[in-house]
C-alpha positions in Angstrom: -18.7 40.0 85.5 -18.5 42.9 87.5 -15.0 44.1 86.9 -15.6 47.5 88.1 -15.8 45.9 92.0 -13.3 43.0 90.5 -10.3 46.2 89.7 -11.2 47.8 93.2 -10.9 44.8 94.9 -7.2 44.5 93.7 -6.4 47.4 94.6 -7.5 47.6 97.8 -5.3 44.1 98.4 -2.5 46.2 96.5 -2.6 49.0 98.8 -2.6 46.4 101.7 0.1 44.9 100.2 2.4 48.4 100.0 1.4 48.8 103.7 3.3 45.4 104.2 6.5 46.9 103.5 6.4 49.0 106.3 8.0 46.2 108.7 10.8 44.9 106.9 11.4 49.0 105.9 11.7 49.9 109.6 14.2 47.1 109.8 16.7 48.1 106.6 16.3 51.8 108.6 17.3 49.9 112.2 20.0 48.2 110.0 20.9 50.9 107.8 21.5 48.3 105.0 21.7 49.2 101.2 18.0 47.8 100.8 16.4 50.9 102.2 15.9 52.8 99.0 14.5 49.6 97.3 12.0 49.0 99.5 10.2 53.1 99.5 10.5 52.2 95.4 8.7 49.5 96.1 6.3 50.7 98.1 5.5 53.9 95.6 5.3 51.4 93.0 2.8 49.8 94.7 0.9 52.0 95.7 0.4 54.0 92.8 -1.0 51.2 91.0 -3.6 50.4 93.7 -4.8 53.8 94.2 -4.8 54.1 90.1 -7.0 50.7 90.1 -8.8 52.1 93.2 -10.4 54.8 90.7 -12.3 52.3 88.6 -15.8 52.9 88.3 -18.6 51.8 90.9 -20.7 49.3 89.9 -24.0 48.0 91.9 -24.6 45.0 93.0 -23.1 42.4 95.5 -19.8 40.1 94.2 -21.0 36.9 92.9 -18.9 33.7 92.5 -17.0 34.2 90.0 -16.0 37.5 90.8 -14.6 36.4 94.0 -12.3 33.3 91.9 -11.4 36.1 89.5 -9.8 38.4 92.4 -8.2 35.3 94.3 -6.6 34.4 91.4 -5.4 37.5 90.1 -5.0 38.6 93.7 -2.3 36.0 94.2 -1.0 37.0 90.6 -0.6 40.8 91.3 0.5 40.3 95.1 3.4 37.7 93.7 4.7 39.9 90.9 4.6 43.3 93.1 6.1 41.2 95.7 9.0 40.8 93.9 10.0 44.6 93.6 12.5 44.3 96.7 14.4 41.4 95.5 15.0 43.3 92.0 15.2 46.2 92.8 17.6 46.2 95.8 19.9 43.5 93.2 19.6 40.8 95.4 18.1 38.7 92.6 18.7 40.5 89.7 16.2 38.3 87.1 12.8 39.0 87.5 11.5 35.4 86.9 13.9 34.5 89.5 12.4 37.3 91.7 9.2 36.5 90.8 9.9 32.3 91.5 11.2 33.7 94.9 7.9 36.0 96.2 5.4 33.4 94.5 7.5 30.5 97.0 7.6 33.2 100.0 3.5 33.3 100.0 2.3 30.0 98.6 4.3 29.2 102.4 6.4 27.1 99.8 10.0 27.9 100.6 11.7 26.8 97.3 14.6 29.2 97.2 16.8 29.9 94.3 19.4 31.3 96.3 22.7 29.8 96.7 23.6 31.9 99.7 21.5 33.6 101.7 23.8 35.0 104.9 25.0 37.8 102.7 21.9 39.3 102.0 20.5 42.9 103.7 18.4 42.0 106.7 15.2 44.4 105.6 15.6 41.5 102.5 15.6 38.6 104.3 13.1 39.9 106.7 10.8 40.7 103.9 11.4 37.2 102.2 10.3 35.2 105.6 7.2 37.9 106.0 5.9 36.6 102.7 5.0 33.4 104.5 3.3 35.3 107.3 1.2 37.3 104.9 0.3 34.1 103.0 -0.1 31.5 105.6 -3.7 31.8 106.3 -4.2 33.8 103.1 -3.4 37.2 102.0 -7.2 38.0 101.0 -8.8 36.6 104.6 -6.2 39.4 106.4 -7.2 41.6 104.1 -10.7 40.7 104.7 -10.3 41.1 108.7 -8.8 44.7 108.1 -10.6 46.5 104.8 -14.3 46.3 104.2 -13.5 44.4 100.8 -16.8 43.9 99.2 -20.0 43.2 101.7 -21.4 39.9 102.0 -19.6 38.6 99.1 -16.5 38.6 100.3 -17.5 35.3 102.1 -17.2 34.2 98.2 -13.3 35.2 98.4 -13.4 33.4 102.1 -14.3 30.2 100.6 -12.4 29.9 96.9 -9.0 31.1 99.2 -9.4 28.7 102.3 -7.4 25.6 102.5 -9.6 22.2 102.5 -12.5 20.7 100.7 -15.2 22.4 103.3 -14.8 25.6 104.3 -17.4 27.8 106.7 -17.8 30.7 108.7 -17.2 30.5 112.3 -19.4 33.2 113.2 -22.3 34.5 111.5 -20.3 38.0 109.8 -17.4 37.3 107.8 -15.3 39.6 109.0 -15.6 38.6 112.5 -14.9 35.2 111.2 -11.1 36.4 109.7 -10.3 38.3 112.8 -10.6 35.0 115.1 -8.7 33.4 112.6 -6.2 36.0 112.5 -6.2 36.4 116.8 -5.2 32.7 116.7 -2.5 33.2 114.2 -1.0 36.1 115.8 -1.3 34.4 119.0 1.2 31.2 118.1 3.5 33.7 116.4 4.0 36.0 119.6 4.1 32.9 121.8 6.8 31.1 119.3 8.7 34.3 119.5 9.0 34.5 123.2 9.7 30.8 123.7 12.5 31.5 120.4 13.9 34.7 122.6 14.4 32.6 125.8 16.3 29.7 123.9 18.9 32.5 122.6 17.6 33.2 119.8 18.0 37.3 118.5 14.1 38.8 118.2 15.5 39.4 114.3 16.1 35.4 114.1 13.0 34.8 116.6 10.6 36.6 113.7 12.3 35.4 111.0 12.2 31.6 111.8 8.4 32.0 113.2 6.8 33.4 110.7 8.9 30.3 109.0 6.8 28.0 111.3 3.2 29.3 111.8 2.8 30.6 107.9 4.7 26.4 107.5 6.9 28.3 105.0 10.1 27.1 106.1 12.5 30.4 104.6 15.1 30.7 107.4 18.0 33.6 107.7 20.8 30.7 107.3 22.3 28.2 104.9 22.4 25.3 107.2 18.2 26.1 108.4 17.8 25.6 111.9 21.0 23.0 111.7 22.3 26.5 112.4 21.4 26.8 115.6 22.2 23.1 117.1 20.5 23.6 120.1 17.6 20.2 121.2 15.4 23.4 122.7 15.5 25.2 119.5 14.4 22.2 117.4 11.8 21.0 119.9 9.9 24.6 120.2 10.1 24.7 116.1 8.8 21.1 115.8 5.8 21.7 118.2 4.6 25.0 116.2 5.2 23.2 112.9 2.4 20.8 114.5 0.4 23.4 115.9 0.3 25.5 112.5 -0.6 22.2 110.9 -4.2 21.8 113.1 -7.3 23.4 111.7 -7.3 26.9 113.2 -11.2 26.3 113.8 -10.2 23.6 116.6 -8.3 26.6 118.4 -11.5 28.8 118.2 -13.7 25.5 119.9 -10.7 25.6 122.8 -11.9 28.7 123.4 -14.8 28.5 123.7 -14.5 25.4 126.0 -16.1 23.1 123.5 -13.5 19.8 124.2 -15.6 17.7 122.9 -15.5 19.0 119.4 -11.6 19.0 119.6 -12.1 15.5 120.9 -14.1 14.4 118.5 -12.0 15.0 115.5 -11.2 12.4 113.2 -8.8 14.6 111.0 -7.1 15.8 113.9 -6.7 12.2 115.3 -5.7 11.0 111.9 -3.0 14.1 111.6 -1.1 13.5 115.0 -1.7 9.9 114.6 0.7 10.1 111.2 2.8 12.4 112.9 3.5 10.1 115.7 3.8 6.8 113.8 6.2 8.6 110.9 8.5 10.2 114.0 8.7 6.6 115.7 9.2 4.4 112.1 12.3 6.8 111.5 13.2 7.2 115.2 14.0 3.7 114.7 15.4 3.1 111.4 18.1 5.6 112.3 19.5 2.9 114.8 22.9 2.8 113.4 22.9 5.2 111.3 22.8 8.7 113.2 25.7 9.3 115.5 23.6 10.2 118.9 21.2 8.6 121.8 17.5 7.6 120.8 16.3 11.0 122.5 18.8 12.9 119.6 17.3 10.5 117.1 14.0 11.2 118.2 14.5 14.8 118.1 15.4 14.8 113.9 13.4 12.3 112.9 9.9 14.5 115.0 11.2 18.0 113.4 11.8 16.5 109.6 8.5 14.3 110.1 6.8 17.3 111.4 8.3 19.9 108.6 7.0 17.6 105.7 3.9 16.6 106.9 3.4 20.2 107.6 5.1 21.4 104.3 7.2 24.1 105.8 10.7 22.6 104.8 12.8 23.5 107.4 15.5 21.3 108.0 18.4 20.4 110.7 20.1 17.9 109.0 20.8 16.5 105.2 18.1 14.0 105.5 19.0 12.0 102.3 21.9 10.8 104.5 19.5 8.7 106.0 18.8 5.4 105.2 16.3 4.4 102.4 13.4 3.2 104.5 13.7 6.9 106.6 13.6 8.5 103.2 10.6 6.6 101.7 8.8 7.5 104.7 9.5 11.6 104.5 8.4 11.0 100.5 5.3 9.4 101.3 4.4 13.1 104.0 4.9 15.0 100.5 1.5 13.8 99.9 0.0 14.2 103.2 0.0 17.3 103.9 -1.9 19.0 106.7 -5.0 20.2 108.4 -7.9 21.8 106.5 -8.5 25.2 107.6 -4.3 25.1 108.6 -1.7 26.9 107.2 -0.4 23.6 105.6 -0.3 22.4 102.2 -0.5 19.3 100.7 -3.5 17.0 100.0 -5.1 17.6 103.1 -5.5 14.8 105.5 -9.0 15.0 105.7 -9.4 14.4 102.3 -7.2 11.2 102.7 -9.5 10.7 105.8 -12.5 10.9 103.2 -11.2 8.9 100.7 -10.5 5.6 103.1 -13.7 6.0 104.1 -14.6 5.6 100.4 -12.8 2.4 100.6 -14.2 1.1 103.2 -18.1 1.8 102.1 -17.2 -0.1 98.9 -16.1 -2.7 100.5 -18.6 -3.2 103.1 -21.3 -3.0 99.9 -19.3 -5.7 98.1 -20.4 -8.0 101.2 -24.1 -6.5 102.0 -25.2 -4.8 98.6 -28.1 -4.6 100.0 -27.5 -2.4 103.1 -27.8 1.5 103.3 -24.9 3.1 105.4 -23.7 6.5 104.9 -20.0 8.0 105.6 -19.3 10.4 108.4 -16.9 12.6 109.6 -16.7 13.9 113.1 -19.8 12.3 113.7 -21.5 14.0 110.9 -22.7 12.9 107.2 -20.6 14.0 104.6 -22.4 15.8 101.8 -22.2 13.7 98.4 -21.1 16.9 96.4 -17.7 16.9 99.7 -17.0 13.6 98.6 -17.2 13.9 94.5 -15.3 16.9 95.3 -12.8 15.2 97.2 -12.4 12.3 94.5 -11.8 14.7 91.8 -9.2 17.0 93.8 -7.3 14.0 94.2 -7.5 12.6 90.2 -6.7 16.2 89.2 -3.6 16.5 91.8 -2.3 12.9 90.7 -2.6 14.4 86.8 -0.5 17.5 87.9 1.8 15.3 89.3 2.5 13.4 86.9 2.5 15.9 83.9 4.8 18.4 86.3 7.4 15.3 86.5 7.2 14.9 82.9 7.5 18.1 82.2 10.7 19.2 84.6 12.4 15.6 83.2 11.7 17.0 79.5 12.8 20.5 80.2 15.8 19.9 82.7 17.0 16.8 81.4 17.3 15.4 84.5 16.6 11.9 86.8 13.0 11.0 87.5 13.2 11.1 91.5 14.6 14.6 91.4 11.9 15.8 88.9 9.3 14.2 90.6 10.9 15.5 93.5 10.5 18.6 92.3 7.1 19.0 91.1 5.8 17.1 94.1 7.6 19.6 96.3 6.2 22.8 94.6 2.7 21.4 93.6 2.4 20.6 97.5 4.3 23.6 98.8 6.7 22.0 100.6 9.9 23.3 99.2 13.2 20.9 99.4 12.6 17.4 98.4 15.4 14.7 97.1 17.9 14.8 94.0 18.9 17.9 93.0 16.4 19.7 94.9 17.4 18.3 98.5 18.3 19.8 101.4 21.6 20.8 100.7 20.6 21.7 97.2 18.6 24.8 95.5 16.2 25.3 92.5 19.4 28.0 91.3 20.1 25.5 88.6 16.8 25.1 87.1 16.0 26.8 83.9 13.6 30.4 84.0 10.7 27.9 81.8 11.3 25.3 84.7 11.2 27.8 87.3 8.4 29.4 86.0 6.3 25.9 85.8 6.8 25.0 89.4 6.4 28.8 90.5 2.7 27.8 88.7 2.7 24.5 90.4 3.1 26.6 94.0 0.2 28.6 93.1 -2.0 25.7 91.9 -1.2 23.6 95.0 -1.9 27.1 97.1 -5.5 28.1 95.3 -6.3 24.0 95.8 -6.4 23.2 91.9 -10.1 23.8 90.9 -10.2 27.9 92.0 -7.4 28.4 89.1 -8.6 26.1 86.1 -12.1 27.2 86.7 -10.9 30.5 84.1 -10.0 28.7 81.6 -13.7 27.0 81.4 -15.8 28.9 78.5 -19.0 28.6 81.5 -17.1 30.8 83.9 -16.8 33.5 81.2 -20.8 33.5 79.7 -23.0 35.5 81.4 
């Protein structure tokens, strides 16, 4: 293990990290708020560490594998528990496991929030709580990849244990080149969000807050009620269409630009992903016949930004949902487990791997009734690799065991019904945020105990590394030479 490049690694994400607080510092300045002090200790803090683990001796030689799952997983570790310096230090969540619950949810793109009441906190706070998702939507060590020469060629090591989906390749030949076009795309949805946000009345404070919200799919908004703040059809369809948008495999947006259609076209996942999206929005559209006081284009409206905001995981919400009737509400359960795009900003399963898996089905099937006959799955027109699809089977047997032992664990500790811990640990554990019970939308994880909030702050960050990148360490092989 080469833990001389491992230490300077995380620093170098450390020192990004301090430059972070830059933004929401200029804004507790603009606002003169009480947070302004808290945020240059944090920032010292910060930085003092990196440039202390900056100063760890060189070692020769490239980063190998398990280097590169070493610093993503400590990189997420340090970045989280740095992350909450603001909260605790400017008081506006005094308990550092509540802090640290807070930060972990702001960049796993979760948006779990242990905070009762949110309006009364300083705006450099808030600003710095939604930020988190922009900084972890695509992944803090890919940005940090496009901006800091991080460790040669294997950095394409971090690229890979970090990015969201069972396959996961360069776009261009260098890395770096790679993260910046994934980053130009990212940037390019928020800026466009925010100008269609500004022109529907939103303030450019709100505007940056709610789209970083959006694109990162984190869901943290600057008011109790969520978007149900704003009321406003405009609002919730520009939100609802970025939600989508943030959900697509960034790669698709690279093709686009290039002019290549007929890859875009020829997507399955992507076909699969707006073909749930559409079918979820109509199935609820029209079980809230009756039930939601408006026309069908009102209907319409909720039932597209809740289907879209599940299947998506960002967890924003316009109205309290469980109000619905039960059909509506088994439907938005089943998206917990959907999740979206590979290569998206999304969490969740991953629809292509539920793309894979009834493919699965249907080989098996087809050999029940020709044993005999050689056929082969495909994706996008292309074989999938046998390692993609053992890989794929085990994700899924692993995230059904977390599941389960996460529900069990949250109806031990909290005492509590088994749709609300279930709830719960499906919520985290895909990133989503709100869910049903005593976590729904009009509810918080305030009440939870610090061991329960501490297991579902590790269930964001296992649903986040995608599950095999964080229990490889605790395999004796990853540690032998």
């Amino acid at each position: 293990m080469n833990y001389g490049i491992v230490i300077r690694v995380l620093g170098n994400l450390l020192l990004f990290k301090a430059a972070s607080l830059l933004l929401p510092l200029a804004v507790a300045i603009i606002d003169q708020g009480p947070d302004v002090r808290a945020f240059l200790l944090s920032m010292t803090i910060t930085a003092v560490v990196a440039l202390a683990m900056r100063q760890a001796p060189r070692v020769r030689g490239d980063l190998r594998v398990r280097d590169a799952l070493l610093i993503v997983v400590f990189g997420w570790f340090l970045v989280s528990s740095f992350g909450a310096l603001p909260f605790v230090l400017s008081g506006s969540i005094p308990s550092w496991i509540d802090a640290f619950f807070e930060s972990v949810s702001g960049l796993t793109t979760t948006g779990a929030t242990i905070l009762d009441d949110i309006e009364p906190l300083a705006s450099g706070v808030l600003f710095w709580r939604s930020f988190l998702h922009w900084l972890g939507g695509m992944g803090i060590l890919v940005l940090a990849l496009a901006i800091l020469p991080m460790a040669g060629v294997g950095g394409f090591h971090i690229f890979r244990a970090e990015s969201p989906g069972p396959i996961s390749d360069k776009l261009v030949p260098k890395l770096k080149d790679t993260a910046k076009i994934l980053y130009t795309s990212y940037l390019g949805l928020t800026v466009f969000q925010v100008i269609l946000l500004l022109l529907g009345g939103m303030s450019l404070y709100d505007a940056l807050i709610h789209t970083f919200g959006t694109v990162g799919t984190g869901g943290f908004s600057s008011y109790n009620d969520s978007i149900g703040a704003f009321d406003s059809s405009y609002i919730r369809l520009v939100i609802s269409f970025f939600m989508v948008a943030a959900g697509v495999n960034f790669s698709l947006y690279y093709a686009l630009y290039q002019g290549n259609w007929r890859r875009v076209v020829r997507s399955d996942e992507l076909k699969l992903y707006l073909g749930i999206v559409l079918t979820a929005t109509v199935l609820i559209t029209l079980s809230l016949q009756g039930h939601v006081v408006g026309s069908l284009w009102i209907r319409f409206q909720h039932a597209l930004f809740q289907v879209s905001s599940f299947v998506t995981t960002t967890g924003y919400t316009t109205v309290d949902y469980e109000q619905w009737p039960a059909f509506a509400q088994a439907v938005l359960f089943f998206l917990m487990f959907v999740g979206g795009s590979a290569g998206s900003t999304a969490g969740g399963i991953k629809v292509v791997r539920w793309l894979v898996a009834g493919k699965i089905i249907r080989h098996e099937m087809r050999k029940i009734l020709h044993p005999r006959a050689y056929s082969s799955l495909h994706v996008n027109g292309r074989p999938i690799a046998a390692e993609t699809i053992n890989t794929v089977v085990a994700f899924l047997f692993l995230y059904g065991l977390l599941f389960l032992g996460g529900s069990l664990l949250i109806a031990l500790l909290e005492q509590t019904d088994i749709l609300s811990a279930a709830s719960s640990a499906a919520a985290t554990l895909g990133n989503i945020g709100p869910g049903f019970g005593i976590v729904g939308p009009e509810e918080t994880y305030s009440h939870f105990s610090h061991a329960s909030n501490l297991l579902l702050a590790m269930l964001m960050l296992l649903g986040r590394l995608e599950l095999f990148t964080f229990f490889l360490l605790f395999t004796p092989n990853f540690w032998r030479q």
